[in-house]
Backbone and ligand atoms as CSV (ligand in chain L), in Angstrom:
chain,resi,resn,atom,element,x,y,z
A,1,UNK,N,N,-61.604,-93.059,-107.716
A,1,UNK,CA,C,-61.307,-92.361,-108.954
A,1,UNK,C,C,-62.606,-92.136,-109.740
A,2,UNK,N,N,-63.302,-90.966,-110.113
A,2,UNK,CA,C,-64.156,-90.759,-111.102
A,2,UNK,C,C,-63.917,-90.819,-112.183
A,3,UNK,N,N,-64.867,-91.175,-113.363
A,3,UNK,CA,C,-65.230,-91.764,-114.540
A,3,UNK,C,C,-64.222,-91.107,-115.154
A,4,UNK,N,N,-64.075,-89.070,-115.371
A,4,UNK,CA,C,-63.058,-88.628,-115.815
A,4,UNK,C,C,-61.765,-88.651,-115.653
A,5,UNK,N,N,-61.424,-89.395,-114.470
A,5,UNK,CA,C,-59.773,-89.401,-114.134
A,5,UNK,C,C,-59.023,-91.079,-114.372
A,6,UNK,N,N,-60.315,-91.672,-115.191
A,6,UNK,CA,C,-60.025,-92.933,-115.648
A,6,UNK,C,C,-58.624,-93.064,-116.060
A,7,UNK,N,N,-57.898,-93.946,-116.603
A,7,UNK,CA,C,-56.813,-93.440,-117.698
A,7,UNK,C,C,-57.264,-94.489,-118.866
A,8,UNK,N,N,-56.762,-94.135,-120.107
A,8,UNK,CA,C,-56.801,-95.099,-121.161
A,8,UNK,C,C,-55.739,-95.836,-121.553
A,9,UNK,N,N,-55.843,-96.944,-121.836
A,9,UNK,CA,C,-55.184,-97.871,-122.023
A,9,UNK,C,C,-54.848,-97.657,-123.800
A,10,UNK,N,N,-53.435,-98.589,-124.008
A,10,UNK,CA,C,-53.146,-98.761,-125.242
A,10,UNK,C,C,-54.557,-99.052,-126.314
A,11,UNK,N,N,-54.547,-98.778,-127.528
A,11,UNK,CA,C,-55.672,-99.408,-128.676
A,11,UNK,C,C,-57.180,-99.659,-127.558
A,12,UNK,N,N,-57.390,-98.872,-127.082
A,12,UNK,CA,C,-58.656,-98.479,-126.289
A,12,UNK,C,C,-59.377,-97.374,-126.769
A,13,UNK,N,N,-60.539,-97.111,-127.414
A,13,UNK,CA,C,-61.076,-96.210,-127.748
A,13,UNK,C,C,-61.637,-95.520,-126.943
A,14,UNK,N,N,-61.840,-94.017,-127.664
A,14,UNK,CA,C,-62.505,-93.157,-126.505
A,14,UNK,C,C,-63.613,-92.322,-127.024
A,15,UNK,N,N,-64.759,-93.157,-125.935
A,15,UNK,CA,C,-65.872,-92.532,-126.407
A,15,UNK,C,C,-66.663,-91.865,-125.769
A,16,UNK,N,N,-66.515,-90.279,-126.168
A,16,UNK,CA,C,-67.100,-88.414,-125.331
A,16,UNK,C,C,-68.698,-89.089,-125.575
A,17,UNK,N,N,-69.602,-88.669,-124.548
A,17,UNK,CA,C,-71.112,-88.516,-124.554
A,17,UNK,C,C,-71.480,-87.349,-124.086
A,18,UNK,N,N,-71.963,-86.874,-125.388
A,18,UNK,CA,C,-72.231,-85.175,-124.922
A,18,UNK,C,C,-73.225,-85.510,-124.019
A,19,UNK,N,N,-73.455,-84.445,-122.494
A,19,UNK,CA,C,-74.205,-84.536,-121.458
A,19,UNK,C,C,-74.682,-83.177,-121.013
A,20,UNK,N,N,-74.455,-82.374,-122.085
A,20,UNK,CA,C,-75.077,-81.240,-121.928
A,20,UNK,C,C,-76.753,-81.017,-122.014
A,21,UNK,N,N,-77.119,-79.697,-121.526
A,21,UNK,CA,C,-78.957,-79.840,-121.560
A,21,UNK,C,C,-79.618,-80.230,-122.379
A,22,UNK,N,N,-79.415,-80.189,-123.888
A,22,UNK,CA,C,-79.991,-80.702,-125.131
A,22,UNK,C,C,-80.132,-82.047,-125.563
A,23,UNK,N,N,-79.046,-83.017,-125.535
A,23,UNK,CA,C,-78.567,-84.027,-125.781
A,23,UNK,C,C,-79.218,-84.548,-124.429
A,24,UNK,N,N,-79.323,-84.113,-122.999
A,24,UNK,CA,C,-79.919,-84.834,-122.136
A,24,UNK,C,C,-81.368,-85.246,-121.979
A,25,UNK,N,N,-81.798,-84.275,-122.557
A,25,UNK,CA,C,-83.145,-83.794,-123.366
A,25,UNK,C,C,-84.108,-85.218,-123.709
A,26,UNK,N,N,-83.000,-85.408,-124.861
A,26,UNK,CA,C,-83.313,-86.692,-125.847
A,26,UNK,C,C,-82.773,-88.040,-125.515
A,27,UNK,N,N,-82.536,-88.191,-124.151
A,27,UNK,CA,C,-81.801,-89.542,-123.685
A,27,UNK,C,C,-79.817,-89.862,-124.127
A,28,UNK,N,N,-79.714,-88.568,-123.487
A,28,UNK,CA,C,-78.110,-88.958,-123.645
A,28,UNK,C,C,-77.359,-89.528,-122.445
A,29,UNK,N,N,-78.791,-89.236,-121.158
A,29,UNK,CA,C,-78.142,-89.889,-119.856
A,29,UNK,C,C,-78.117,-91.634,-119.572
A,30,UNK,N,N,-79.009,-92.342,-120.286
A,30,UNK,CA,C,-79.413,-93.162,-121.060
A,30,UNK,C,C,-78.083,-94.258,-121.609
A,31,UNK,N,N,-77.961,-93.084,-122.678
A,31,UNK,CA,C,-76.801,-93.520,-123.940
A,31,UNK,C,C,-75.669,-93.890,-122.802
A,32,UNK,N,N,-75.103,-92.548,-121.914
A,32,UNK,CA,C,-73.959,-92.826,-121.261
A,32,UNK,C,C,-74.136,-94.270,-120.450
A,33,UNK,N,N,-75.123,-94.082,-119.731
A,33,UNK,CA,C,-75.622,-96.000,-119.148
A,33,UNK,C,C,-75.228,-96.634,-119.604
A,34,UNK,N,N,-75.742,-97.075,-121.215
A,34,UNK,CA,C,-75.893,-97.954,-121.835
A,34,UNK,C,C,-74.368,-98.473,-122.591
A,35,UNK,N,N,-73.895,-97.257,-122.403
A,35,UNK,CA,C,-72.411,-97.541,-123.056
A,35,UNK,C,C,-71.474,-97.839,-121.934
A,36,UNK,N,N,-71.643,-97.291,-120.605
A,36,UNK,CA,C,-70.592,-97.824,-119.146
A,36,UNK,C,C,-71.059,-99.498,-119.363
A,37,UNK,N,N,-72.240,-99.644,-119.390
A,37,UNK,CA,C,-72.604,-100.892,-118.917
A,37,UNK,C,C,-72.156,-102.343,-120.102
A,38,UNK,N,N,-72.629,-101.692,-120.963
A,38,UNK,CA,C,-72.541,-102.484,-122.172
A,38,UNK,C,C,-70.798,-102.854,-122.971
A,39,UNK,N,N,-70.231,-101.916,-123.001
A,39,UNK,CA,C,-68.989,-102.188,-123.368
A,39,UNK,C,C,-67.658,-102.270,-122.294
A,40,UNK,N,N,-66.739,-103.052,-122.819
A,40,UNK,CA,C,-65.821,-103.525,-122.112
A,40,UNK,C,C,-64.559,-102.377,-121.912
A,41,UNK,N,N,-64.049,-102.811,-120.798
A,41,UNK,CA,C,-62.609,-101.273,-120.393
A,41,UNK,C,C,-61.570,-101.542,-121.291
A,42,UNK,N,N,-61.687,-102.781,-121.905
A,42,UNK,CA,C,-60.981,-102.951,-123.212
A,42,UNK,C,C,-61.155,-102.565,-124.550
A,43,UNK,N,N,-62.656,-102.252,-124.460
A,43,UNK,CA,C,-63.083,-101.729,-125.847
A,43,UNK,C,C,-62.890,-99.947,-126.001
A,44,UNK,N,N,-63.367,-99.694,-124.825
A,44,UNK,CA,C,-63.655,-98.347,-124.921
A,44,UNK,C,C,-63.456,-97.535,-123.517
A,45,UNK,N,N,-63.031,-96.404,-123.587
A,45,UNK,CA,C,-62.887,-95.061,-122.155
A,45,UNK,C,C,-64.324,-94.257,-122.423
A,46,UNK,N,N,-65.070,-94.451,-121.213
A,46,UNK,CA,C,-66.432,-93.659,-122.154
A,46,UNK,C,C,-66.573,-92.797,-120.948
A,47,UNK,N,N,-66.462,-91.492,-121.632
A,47,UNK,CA,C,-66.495,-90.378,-120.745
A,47,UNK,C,C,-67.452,-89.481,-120.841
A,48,UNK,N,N,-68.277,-88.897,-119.498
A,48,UNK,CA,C,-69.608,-88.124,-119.931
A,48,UNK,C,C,-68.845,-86.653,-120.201
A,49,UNK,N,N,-69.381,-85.971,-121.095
A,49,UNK,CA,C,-68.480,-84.648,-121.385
A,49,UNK,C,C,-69.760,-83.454,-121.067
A,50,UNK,N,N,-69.749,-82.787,-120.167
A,50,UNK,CA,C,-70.692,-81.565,-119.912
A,50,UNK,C,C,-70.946,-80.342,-120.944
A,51,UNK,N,N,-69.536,-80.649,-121.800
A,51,UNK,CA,C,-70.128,-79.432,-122.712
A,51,UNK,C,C,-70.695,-79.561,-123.943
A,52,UNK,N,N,-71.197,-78.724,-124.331
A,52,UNK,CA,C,-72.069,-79.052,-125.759
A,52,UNK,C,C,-71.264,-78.846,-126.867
A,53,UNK,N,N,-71.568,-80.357,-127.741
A,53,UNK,CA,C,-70.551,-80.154,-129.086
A,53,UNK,C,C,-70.960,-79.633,-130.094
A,54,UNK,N,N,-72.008,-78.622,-129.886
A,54,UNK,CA,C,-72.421,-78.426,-131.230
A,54,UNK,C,C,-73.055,-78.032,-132.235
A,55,UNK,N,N,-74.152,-79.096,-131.874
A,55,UNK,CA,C,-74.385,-79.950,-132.925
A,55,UNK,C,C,-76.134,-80.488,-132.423
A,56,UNK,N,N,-76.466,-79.586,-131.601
A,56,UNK,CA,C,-77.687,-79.816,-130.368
A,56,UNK,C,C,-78.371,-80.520,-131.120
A,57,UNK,N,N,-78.727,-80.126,-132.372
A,57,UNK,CA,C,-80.578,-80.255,-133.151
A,57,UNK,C,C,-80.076,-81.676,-133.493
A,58,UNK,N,N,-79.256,-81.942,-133.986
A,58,UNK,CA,C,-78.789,-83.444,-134.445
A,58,UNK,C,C,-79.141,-84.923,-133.271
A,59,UNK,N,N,-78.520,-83.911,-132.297
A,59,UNK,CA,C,-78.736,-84.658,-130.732
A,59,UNK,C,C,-79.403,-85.771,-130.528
A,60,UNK,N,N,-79.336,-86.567,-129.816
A,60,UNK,CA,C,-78.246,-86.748,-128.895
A,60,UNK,C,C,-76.808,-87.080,-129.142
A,61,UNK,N,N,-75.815,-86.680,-129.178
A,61,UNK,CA,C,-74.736,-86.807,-129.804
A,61,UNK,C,C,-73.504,-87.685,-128.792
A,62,UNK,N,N,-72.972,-88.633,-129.339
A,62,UNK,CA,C,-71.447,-89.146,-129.085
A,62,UNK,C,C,-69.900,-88.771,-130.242
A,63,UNK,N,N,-68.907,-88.905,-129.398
A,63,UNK,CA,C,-68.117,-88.766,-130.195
A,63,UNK,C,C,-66.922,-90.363,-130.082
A,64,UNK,N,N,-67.029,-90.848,-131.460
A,64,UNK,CA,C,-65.600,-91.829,-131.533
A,64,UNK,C,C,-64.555,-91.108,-131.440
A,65,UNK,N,N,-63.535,-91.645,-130.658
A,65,UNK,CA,C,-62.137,-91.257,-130.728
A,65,UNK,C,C,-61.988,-89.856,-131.979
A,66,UNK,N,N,-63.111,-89.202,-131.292
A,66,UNK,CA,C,-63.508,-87.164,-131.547
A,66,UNK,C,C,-64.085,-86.976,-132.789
A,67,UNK,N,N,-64.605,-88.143,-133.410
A,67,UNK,CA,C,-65.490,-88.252,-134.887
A,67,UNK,C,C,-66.799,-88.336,-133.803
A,68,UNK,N,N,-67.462,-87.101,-134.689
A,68,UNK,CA,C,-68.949,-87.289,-133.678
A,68,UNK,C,C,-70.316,-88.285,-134.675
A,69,UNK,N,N,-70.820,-88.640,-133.821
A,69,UNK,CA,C,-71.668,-89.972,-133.958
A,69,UNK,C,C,-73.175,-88.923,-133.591
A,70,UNK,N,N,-73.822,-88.750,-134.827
A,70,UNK,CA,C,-74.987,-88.128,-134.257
A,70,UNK,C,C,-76.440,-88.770,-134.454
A,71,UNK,N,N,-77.598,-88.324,-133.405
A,71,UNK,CA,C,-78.625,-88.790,-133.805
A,71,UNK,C,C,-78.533,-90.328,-132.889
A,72,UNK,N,N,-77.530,-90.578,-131.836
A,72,UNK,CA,C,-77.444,-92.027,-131.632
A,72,UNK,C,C,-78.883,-92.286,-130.876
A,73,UNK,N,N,-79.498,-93.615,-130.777
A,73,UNK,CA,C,-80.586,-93.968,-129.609
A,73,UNK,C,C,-79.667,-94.896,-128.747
A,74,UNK,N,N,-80.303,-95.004,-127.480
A,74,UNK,CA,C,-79.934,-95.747,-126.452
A,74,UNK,C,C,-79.640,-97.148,-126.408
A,75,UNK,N,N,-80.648,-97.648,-127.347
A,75,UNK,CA,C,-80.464,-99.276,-127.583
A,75,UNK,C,C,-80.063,-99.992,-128.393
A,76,UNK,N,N,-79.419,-98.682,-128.948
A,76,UNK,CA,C,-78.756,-99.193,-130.806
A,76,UNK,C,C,-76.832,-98.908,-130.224
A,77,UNK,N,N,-77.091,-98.217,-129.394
A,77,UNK,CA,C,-75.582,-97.332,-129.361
A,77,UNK,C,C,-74.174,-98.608,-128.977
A,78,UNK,N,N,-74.605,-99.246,-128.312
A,78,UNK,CA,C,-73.663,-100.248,-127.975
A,78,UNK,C,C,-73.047,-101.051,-128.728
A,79,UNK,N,N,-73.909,-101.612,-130.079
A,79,UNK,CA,C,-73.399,-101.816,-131.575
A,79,UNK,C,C,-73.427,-101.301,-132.632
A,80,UNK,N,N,-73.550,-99.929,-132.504
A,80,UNK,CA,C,-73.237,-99.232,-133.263
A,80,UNK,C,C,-71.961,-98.585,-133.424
A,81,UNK,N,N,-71.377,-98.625,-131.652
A,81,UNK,CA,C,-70.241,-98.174,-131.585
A,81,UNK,C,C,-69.140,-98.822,-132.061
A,82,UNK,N,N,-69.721,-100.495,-131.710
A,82,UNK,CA,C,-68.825,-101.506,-131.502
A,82,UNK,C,C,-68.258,-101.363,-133.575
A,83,UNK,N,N,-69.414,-101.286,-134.406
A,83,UNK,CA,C,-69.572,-101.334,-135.720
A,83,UNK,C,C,-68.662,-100.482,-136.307
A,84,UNK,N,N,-68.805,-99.304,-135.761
A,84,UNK,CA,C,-68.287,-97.832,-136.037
A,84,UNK,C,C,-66.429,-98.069,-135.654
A,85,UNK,N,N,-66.188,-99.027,-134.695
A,85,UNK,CA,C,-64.685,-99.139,-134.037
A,85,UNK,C,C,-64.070,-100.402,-135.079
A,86,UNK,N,N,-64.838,-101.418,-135.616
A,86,UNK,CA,C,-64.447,-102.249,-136.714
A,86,UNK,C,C,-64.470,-101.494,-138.025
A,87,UNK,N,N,-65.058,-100.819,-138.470
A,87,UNK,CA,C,-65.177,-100.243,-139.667
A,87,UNK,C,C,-65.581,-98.972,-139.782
A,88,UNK,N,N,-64.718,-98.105,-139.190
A,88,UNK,CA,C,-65.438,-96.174,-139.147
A,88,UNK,C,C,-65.666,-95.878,-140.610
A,89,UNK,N,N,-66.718,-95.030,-139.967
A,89,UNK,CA,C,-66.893,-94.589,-141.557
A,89,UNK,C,C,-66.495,-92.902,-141.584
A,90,UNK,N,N,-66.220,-92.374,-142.611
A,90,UNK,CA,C,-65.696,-91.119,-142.738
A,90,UNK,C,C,-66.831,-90.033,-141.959
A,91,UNK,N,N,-66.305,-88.784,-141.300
A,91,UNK,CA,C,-67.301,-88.515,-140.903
A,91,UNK,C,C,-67.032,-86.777,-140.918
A,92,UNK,N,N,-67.595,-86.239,-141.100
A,92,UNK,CA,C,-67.764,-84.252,-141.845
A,92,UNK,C,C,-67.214,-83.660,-140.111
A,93,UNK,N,N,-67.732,-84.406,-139.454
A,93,UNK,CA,C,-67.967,-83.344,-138.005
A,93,UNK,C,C,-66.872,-84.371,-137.149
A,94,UNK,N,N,-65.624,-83.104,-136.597
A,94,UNK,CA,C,-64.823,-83.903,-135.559
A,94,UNK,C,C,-64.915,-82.830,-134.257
A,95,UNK,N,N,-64.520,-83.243,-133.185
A,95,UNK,CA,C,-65.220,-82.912,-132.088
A,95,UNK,C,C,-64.099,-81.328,-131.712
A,96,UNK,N,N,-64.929,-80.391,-131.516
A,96,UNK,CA,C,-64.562,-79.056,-131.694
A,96,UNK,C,C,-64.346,-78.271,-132.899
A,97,UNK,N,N,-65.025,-78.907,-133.971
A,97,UNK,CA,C,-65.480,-78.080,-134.944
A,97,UNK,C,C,-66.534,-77.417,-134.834
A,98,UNK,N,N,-67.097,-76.849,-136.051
A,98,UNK,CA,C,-68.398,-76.145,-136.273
A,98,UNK,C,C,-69.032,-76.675,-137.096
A,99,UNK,N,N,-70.565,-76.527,-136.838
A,99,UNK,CA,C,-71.363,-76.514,-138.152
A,99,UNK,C,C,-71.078,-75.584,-139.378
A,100,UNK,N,N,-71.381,-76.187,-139.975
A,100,UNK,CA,C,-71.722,-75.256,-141.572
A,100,UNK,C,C,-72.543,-74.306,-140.905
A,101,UNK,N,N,-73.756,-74.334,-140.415
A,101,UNK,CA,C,-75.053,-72.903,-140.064
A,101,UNK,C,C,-73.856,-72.077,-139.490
A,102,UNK,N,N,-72.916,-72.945,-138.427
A,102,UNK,CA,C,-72.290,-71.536,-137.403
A,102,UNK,C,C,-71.690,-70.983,-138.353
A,103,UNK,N,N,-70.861,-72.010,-139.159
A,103,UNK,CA,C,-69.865,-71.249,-139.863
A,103,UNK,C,C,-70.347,-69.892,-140.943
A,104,UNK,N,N,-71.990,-70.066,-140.956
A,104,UNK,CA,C,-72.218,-68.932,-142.217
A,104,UNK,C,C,-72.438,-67.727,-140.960
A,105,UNK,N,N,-72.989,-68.116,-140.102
A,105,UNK,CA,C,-73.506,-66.974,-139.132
A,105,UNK,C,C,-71.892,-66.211,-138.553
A,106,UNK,N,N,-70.831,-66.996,-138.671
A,106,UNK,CA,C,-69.747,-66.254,-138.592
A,106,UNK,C,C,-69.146,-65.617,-139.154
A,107,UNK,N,N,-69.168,-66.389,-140.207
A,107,UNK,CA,C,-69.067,-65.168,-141.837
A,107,UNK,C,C,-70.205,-64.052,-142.171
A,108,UNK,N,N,-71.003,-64.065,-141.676
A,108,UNK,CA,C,-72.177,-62.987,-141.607
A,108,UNK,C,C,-71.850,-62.019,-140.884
A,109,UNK,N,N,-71.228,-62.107,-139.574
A,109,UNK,CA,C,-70.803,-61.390,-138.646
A,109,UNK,C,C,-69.623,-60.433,-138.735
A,110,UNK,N,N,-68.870,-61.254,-139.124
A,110,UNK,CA,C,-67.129,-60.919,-140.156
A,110,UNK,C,C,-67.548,-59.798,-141.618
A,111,UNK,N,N,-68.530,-60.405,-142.154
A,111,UNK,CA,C,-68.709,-59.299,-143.052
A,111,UNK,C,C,-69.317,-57.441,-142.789
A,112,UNK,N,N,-69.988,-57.769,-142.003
A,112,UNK,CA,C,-70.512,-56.787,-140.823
A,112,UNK,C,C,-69.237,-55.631,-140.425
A,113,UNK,N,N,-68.323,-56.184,-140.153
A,113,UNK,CA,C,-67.139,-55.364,-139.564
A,113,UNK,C,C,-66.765,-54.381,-140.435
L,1,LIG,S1,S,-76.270,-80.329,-126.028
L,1,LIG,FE1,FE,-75.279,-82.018,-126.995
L,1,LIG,S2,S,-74.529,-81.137,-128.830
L,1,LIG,FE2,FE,-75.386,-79.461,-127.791
């Protein structure tokens, strides 16, 4: 069974690692390591996700259970996550949104018509 056809378990979090070219860039292949290795199948479903969330320049990017986690490093990420799953903190960007920039460049576009 590959990493994506895992299944998740009850009160198991799930945590996307963007693995697209940008985010790989800056050590997101790394991050995904560090998070298979480091956290437990009880804590977390950590899935590498190929497409880009986003959110590149911020990069390297994860997402909590689809609250994206940006800017993570490799050697911080394992308690940061763990931190982030005891006490989330509110967060602007959920996973398949937009930026604010896209969102003006779309309204730029829209006005155009
Ligand atoms: S490549 Fe990761 S957010 Fe775009």
């Amino acid at each position: 069974m590959e990493a994506h056809e895992e299944k998740k378990s009850a009160g198991q979090a799930t945590i996307k690692v963007c693995l697209h070219r940008k985010c790989c860039e800056k050590g997101a292949e790394d991050i995904y390591k560090n998070l298979k290795e480091g956290l437990t199948k009880e804590e977390a479903l950590v899935l590498p996700i190929h497409e880009c969330f986003g959110f590149c320049k911020d990069g390297p990017n994860i997402a909590i259970n689809d609250n994206i986690v940006k800017g993570v490093r490799p050697f911080t990420v394992v308690e940061l996550v763990r931190s982030e799953l005891d006490n989330p903190s509110c967060k602007a960007d959920g996973l398949g949104s937009k930026s604010i920039d896209m969102l003006d460049d779309i309204l730029e576009n829209i006005e155009k018509l």
